[in-house]
N, C-alpha and C positions, 0 to 999 in steps of 0.2 A: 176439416173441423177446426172451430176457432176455440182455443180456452182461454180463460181470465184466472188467474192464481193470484193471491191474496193474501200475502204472510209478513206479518214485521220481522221474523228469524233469517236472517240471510242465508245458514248453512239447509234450513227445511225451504225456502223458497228455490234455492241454486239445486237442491235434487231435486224438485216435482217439475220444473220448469226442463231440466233434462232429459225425466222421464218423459215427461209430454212431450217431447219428440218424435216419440214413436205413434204419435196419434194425430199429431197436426199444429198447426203454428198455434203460440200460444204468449201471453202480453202478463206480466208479472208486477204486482203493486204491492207497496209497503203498508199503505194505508185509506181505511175503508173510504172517507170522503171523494180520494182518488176514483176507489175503485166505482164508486156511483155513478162518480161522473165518467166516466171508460167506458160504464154499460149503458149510460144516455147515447153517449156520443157514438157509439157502435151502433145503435137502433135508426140515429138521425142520418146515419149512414147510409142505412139499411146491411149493415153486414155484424146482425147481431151472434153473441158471443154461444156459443151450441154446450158450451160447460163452463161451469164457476165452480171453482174451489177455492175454498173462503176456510180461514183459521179462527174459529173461536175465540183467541184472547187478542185479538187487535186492540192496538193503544187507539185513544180516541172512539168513534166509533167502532162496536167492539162486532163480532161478528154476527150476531144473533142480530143485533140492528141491522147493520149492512142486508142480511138474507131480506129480511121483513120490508127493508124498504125496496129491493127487486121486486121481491113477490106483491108490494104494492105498487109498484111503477108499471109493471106486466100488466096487473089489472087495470090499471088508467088506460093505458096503450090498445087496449082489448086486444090480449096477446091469448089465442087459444091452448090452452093446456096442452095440448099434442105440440106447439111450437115453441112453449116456454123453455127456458134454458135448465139443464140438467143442473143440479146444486149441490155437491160434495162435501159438505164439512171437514175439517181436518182438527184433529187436537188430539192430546195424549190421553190417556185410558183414565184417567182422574177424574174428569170432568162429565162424569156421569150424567149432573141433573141439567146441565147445560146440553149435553149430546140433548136429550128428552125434549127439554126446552127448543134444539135449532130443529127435532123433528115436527113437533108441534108447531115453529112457523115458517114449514114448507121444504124445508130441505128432504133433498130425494135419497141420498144415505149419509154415513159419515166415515172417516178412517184411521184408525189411529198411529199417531206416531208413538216410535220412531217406523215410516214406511220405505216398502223395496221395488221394484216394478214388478214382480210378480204380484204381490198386494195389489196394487194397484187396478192390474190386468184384471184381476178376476173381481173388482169390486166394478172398476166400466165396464166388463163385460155384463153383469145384472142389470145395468141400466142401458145396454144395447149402443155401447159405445167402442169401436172396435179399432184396434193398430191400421195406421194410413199403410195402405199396396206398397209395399217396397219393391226393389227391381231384384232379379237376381242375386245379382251383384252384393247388392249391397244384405243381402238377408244370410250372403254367405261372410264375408264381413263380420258381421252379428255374432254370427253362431259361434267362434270360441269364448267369446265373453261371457255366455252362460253359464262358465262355472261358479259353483256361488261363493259369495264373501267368505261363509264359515270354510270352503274348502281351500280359499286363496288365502286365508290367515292361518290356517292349519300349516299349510304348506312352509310360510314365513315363521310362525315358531321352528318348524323343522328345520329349516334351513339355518337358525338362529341357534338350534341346540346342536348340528352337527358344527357350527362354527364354516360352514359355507355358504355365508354373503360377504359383501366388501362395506359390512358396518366396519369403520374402524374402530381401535382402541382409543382410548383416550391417550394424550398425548405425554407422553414419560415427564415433561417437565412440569406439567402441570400437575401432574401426579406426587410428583418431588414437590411441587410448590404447596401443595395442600398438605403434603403432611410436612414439610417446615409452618404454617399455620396453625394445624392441630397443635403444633409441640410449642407452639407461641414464639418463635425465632426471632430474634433480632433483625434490625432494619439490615447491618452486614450481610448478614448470611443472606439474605433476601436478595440483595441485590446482589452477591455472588451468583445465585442461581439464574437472574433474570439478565445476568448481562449473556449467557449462552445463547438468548432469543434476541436476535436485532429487530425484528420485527416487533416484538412487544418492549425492547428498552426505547426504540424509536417512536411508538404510539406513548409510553411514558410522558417519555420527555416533548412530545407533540399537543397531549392534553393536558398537561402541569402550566404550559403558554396558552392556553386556552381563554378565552374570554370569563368561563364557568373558572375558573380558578388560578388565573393571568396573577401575578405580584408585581413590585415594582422595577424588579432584575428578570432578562429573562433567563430560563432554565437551559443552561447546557450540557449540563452530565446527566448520567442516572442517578447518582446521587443527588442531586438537588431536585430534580422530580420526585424522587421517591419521598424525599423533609416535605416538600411543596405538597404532593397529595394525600400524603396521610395511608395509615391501616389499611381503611374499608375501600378507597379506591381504587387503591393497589390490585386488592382485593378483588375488584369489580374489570379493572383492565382486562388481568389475565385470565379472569374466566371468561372474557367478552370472547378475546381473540382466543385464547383456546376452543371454547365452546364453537366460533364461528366457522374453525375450518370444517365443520358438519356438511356446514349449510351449503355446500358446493355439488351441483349438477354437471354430469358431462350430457346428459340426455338431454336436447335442445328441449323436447315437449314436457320434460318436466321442470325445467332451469325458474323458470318464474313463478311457481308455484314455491318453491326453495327458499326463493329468494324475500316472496309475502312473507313466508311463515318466519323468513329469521327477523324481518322488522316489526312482524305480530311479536316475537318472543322478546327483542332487546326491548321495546317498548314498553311490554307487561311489567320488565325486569323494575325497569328507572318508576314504570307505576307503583309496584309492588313497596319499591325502595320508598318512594316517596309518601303514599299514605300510610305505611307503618310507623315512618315519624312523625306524621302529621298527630296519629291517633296514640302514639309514645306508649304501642303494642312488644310483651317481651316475648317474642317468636323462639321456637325452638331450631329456628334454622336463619339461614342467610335469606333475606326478602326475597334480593336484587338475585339471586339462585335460584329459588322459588321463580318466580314469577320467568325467570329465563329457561328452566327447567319443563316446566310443566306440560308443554306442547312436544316435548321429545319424541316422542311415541310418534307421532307424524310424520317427523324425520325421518326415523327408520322405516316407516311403513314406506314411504316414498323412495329410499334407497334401496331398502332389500326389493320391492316392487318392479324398480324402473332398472336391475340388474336381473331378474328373473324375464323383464320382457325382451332384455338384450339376448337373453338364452334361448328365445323362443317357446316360450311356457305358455303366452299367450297367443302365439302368431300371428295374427296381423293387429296386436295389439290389446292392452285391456279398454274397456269402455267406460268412459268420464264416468257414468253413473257408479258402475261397479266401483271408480275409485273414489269419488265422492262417499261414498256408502261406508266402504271398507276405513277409510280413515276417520270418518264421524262414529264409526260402531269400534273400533279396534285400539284405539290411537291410546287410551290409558292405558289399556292391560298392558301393552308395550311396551311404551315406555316407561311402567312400571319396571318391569322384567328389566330393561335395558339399566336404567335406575340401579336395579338391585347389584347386574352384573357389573356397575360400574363401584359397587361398595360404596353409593353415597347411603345419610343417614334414612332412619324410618322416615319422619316429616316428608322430606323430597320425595323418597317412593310412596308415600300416601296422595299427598297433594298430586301429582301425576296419574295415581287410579282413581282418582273421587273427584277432580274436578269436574268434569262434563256432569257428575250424577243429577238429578232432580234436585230443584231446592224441595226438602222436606218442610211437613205443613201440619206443623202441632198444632191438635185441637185446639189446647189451652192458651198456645200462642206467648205463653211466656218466656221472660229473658231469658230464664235457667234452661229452660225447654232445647230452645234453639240455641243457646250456646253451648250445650252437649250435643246437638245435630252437628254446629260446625265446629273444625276447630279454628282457630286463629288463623293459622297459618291458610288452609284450604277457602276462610275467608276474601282473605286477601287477594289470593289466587284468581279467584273466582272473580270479583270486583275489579282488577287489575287488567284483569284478559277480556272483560266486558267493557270498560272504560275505550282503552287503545280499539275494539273492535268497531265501537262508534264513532273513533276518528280516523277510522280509513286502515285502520294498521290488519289486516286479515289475510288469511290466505288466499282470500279473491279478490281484497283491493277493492272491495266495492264503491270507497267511498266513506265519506263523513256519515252518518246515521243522526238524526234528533228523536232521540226517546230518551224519559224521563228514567234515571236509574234508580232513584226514589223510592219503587215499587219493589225493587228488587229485595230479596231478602239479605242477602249479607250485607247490604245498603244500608239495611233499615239496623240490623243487627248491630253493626260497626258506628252509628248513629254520623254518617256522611252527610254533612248538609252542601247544599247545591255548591255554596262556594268555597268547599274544599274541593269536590269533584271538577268545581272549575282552576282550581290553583293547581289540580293531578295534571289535567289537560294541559294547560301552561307551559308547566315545568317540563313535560313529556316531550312537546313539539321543540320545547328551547334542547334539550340533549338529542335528539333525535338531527336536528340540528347537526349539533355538534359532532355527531359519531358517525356524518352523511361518508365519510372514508371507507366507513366498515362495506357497504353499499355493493 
């Protein structure tokens, strides 16, 4: 069985495209125009597509067009009903009049996200669409990754409240180094503290010579880095390189997924950092925090995870989908929790459980409205981790994305116009640049 999937979301296309795995090869597009032209060219073939799953809110052609112009291409073609392609909808449970609407031009059911493979299973099974013959082998394989998400994140709190994973602590000095901040310390005592890390007096005095902030001397002590960089970079170093020793895999099959997510998170950070002064917003927290922050939850799901598989919890392994699932369904409560136990402020453990939420969709649609749905800070977040997500920076690497941020609501809210988001982008690729050591 051949399927076509049909989604602008990378995290909802990279799980359906997985799930259909288990059904038959299957050809994944970002947008409708594509996907039109996929389903000519499949016909001109002759090896047309046996199911389409098409997303409701496609940019451009949106998916109610895309269905209506199959189900009119079908009738050109005089494609008999019994041979025409199965047609799936996918959208979240909101979009009620539009579900109605893609029933009425011809779609055969629809599903709502967020979806799981059992969802799945039993919605192609009503439309007589069944799992391709696996061997033996491979069905036995299969069968420990059935356990489900709820009970593999049950598990992961457990283990997180008995204090048996190898999440670590946060690291003493950085711990020392924040609360010399909290108590406002002098530049001395700061760099008392920070000459016991060579590795961070060294990245110092490494990005004080930097092109982003080079003078006409270069920098040789810690002391002159620290006069050269000022407060908030200081500030930003040592949370980079603390924060960074996280981001380390010894499990080869999870090492690069690790690795996405720490250059999804620094990136968010220098986003974060940078349109909060663009937009000269007074945050209750550190931006370049926030925005470095917020993805935590991922982290730990990936270490407590890929130390649990080391134990044999899963035996011959978990299954991509299960872990795709588990970290799009889990990753805030998480790293909330984790948040909490690391004593930072409320803000950072908010902005870590609320960002993935739904943008919420007031009637009235007014300013007041929606700036009580978000707050500042969760703004930000939000726009930040979307921004770097369409330049490649994600945990799958997909790649650059062109779609209009525009439409988005903290977008519209925070009033971004195209060429700030293009100065965000800029700035991001120039320090991303710069910070290619962290790597």
């Amino acid at each position: 069985m051949r399927t076509l999937i049909v989604d602008d979301e990378m995290v909802s296309r990279t799980k359906l495209e997985l799930i259909m795995e288990y059904f038959g090869d299957c050809q994944a597009l970002e947008h409708g125009n594509d996907a039109l032209a996929a389903f000519h060219e499949a016909h001109q073939n002759d090896d047309p597509f046996d199911l389409i799953m098409l997303d409701i809110n496609l940019p451009g052609m949106d998916g109610i067009q895309l269905l209506t112009a199959i189900r009119n291409a079908e009738k050109e073609l005089n494609i008999a009903k019994s041979r025409q392609a199965k047609i799936l909808m996918t959208s979240s449970y909101r979009d009620k009049e539009r579900i109605v609407a893609s029933v009425q031009s011809g779609c055969d059911d629809y599903i709502g996200k967020p979806f799981d493979l059992d969802l799945i299973r039993n919605k192609l099974d009503k439309l007589g669409v069944k799992e391709r013959t696996l061997s033996i082998q491979a069905n036995e394989t299969r069968a420990p990754a059935m356990m489900t998400t709820d009970q593999i994140y049950g598990e992961v709190v457990y283990l997180m409240s008995r204090s048996r994973t190898n999440l670590p602590s946060l690291p003493k000095l950085y711990i020392k180094f924040r609360e010399l901040i909290a108590r406002k310390a002098g530049f001395t005592e700061i760099v008392g503290l920070l000459r016991n890390d060579i590795a961070i007096s060294a990245e110092l005095i490494r990005r004080s010579n930097s092109a982003y902030y080079r003078g006409f001397v270069t920098n040789k002590s810690l002391e002159q880095a620290v006069a050269r960089l000022g407060y908030d970079a200081i500030v930003q170093v040592v949370a980079e390189l603390s924060i960074r020793k996280f981001f380390t895999m010894r499990i080869k099959k999870y090492r690069s997924l690790v690795e996405n997510l720490w250059k999804h998170s620094i990136s968010c950070a220098y986003a974060a950092e940078f349109m909060s002064k663009l937009l000269k917003l007074d945050l209750k927290g550190d931006p370049f925090l926030i925005g470095l922050l917020h993805d935590i939850g991922k982290l730990a799901l990936l270490r407590i995870i890929a130390d649990m598989e080391r134990k044999g919890k899963f035996n011959d392994g978990i299954h991509p989908i299960m872990l795709v699932n588990i970290l799009d369904d889990y990753h805030c409560q998480l790293g909330a929790k984790l948040l909490g136990k690391w004593k930072f402020a409320e803000c950072y453990i908010d902005t870590a459980l609320h960002h993935n939420s739904p943008n919420p969709t007031p009637e009235a649609g007014t300013q007041a409205e929606i700036a009580t749905a978000y707050g500042n800070e969760l703004m930000v977040a939000q726009i930040a981790s979307q921004t770097v997500n369409l330049m490649g920076y994600n945990i799958h690497a997909s790649g650059p994305v062109d779609i209009d941020l525009n439409v988005v609501a903290p977008v519209q809210h925070l009033i971004l116009k195209p060429e700030r988001i293009a100065e965000t982008k800029e700035m991001v690729a120039e320090r991303m640049v710069e910070v290619q050591g962290l790597f």
